[in-house]
C-alpha positions as CSV (number, residue, x, y, z in Angstrom):
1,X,11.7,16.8,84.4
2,X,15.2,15.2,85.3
3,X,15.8,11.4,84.0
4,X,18.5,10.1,85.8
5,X,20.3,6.5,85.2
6,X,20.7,4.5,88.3
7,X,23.0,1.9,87.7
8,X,25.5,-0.2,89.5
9,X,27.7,-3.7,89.6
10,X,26.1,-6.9,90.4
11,X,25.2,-7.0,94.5
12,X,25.9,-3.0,94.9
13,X,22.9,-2.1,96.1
14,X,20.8,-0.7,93.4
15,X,17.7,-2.4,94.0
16,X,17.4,-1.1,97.7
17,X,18.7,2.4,96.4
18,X,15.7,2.3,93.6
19,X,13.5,1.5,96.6
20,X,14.0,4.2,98.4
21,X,14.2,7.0,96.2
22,X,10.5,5.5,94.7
23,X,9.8,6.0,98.4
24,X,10.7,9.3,98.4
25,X,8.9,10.2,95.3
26,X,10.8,9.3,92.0
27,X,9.1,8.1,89.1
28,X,11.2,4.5,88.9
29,X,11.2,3.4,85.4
30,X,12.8,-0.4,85.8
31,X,14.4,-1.8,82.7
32,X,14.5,-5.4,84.3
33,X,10.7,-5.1,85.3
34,X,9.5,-3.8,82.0
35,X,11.9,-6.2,80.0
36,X,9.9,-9.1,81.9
37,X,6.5,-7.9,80.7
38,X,7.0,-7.4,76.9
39,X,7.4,-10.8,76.7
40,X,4.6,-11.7,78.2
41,X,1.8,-14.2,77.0
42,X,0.1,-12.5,74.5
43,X,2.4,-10.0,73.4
44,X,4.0,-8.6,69.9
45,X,7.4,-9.2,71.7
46,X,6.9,-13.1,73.1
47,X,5.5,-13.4,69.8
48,X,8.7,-12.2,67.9
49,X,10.7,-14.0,70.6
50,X,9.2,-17.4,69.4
51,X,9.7,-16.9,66.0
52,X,13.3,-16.2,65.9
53,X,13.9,-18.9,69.1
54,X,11.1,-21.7,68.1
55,X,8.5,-22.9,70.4
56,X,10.9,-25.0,72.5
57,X,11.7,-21.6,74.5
58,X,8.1,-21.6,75.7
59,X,6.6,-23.3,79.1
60,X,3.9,-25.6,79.3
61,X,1.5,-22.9,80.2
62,X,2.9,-20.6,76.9
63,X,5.0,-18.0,79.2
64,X,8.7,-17.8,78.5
65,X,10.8,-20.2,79.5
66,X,13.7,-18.2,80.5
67,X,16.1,-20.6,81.6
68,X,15.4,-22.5,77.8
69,X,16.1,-19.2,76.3
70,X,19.2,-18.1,78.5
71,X,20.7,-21.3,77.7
72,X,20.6,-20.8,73.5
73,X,21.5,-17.2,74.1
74,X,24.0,-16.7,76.5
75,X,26.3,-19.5,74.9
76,X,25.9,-17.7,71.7
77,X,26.7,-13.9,71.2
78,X,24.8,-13.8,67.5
79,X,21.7,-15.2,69.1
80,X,21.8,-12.7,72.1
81,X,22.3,-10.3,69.8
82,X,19.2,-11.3,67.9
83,X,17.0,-11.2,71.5
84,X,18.3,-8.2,72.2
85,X,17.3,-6.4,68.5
86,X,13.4,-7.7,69.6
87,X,13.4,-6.4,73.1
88,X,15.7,-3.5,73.6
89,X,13.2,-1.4,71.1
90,X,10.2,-2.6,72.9
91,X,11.6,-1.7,76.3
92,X,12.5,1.9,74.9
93,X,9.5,2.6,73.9
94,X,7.8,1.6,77.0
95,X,10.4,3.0,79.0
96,X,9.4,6.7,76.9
97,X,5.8,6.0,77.3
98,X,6.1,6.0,81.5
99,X,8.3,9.0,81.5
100,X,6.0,10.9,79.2
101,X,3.1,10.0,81.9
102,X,5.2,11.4,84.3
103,X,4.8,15.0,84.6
104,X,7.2,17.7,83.6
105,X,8.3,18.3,87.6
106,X,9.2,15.1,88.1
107,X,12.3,13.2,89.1
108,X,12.3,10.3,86.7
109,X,15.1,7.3,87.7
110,X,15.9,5.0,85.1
111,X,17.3,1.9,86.7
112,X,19.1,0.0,84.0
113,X,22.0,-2.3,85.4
114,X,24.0,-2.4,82.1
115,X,23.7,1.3,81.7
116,X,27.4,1.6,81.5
117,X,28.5,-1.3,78.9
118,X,25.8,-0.4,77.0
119,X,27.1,3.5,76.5
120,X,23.9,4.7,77.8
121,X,25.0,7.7,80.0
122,X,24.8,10.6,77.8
123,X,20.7,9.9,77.3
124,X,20.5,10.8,81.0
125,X,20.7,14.4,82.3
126,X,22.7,12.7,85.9
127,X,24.1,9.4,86.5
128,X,23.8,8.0,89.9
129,X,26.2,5.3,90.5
130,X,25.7,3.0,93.6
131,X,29.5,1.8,94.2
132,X,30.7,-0.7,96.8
133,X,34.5,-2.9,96.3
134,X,34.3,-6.1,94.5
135,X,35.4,-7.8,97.9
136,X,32.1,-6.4,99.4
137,X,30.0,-7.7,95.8
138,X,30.9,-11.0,96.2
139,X,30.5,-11.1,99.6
140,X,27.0,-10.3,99.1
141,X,26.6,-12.4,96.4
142,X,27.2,-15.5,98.1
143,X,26.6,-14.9,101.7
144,X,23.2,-13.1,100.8
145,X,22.0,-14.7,97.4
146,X,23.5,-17.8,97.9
147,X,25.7,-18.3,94.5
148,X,28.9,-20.2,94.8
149,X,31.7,-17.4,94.4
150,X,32.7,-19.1,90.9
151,X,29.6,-17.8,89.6
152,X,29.7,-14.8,91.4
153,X,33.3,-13.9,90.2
154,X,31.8,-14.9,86.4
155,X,28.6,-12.9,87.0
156,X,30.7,-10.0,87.7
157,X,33.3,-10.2,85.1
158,X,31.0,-9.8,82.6
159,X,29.8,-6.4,83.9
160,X,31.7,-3.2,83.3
161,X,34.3,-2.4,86.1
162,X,34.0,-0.5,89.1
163,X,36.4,2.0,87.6
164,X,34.1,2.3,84.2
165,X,31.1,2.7,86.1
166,X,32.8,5.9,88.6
167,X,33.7,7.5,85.2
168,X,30.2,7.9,83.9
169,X,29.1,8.8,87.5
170,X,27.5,12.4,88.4
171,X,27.0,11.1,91.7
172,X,28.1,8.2,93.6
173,X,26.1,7.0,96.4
174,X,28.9,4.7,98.7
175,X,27.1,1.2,99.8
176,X,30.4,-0.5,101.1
177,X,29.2,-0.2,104.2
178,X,26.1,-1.8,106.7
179,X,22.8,-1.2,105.4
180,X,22.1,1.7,107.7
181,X,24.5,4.2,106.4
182,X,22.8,3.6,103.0
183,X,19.3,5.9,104.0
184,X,21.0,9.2,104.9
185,X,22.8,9.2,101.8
186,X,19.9,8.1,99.6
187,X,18.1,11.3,101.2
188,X,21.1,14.0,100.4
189,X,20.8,12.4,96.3
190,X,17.2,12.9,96.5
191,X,17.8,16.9,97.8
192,X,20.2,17.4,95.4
193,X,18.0,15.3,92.3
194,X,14.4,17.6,93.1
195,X,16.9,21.1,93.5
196,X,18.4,19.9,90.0
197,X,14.6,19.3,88.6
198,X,13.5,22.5,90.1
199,X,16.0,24.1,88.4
200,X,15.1,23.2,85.3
């Protein structure tokens, strides 16, 4: 098995690089994804959630209420801190639980956007970093996903920088460019991720 860390800044790419190397047979284990469902209705985690948050972080139907609970956390660092102690362990362990199912041939891609400020490299045997210039982020970010560039620019000033993400990179897959130069690229990683894995 190879686990590899696929990360990148804020309007890089990463999704549609996750995409296609699902499509070309990695295992994609998705922190976002899998931080979404341990919180969901009926869960240890949404239960823990409530008790540290109250009930007023909850919807009408008893799901999250994630805007609610972004708006007490992100204005406090204690209280995000105190999120992140309840869900970070949960999402390990499910994150461990899906590579584990995975087979001991496979190519298993983390994809975990904070993977660099959070000093997660070294539990990866690669790091694929999908780079593009902060000119071309923010041009994405409002043209594409509609944000006004104030909180674009603020959205990516809180991630690492494009020069802290190339330093933890094994390999750098180059999405400055139009969408169509992206594929080729995606399919010389893959080569060089299943000749790694077969390699042992």
């Amino acid at each position: 098995m190879l686990k590899v860390g696929l990360t990148g800044g804020i309007g890089a790419g990463k999704s549609e690089v996750s995409r296609l190397l699902a499509h070309h047979g990695a295992v994609l284990i998705d922190a976002d994804r899998i931080a979404r469902e341990v919180v969901e209705p009926g869960t240890p985690g949404l239960t823990a959630v409530v008790e540290a948050f109250g009930p007023e972080i909850l919807g009408a139907d008893g799901s999250l209420n994630r805007p609610a609970l972004g708006s007490i956390v992100f204005a406090d660092p204690a209280r995000l801190a105190t999120l992140n102690a309840i869900v970070h362990p949960l999402v390990g362990a499910r994150s461990a639980e899906l590579e584990r199912a995975a087979g001991a041939g496979a190519v298993v891609v983390h994809d975990v956007p904070l993977l660099t400020e959070n000093g997660l490299a070294p539990l990866y045997d690669l790091v694929v970093v999908v780079d593009a210039s902060p000119q071309t982020q923010l041009d994405r970010l409002v043209r594409l996903r509609g944000m006004t560039e104030s909180d674009a620019r603020a959205r990516m000033a809180a991630q690492a920088t494009r020069e802290q993400r190339l330093a933890v990179a094994g390999l750098v897959i180059d999405n400055d460019g139009p969408l169509e130069n992206l594929a080729p690229q995606v399919r010389r990683v893959w080569s060089e991720l299943t000749a790694r894995a077969a390699t042992g």
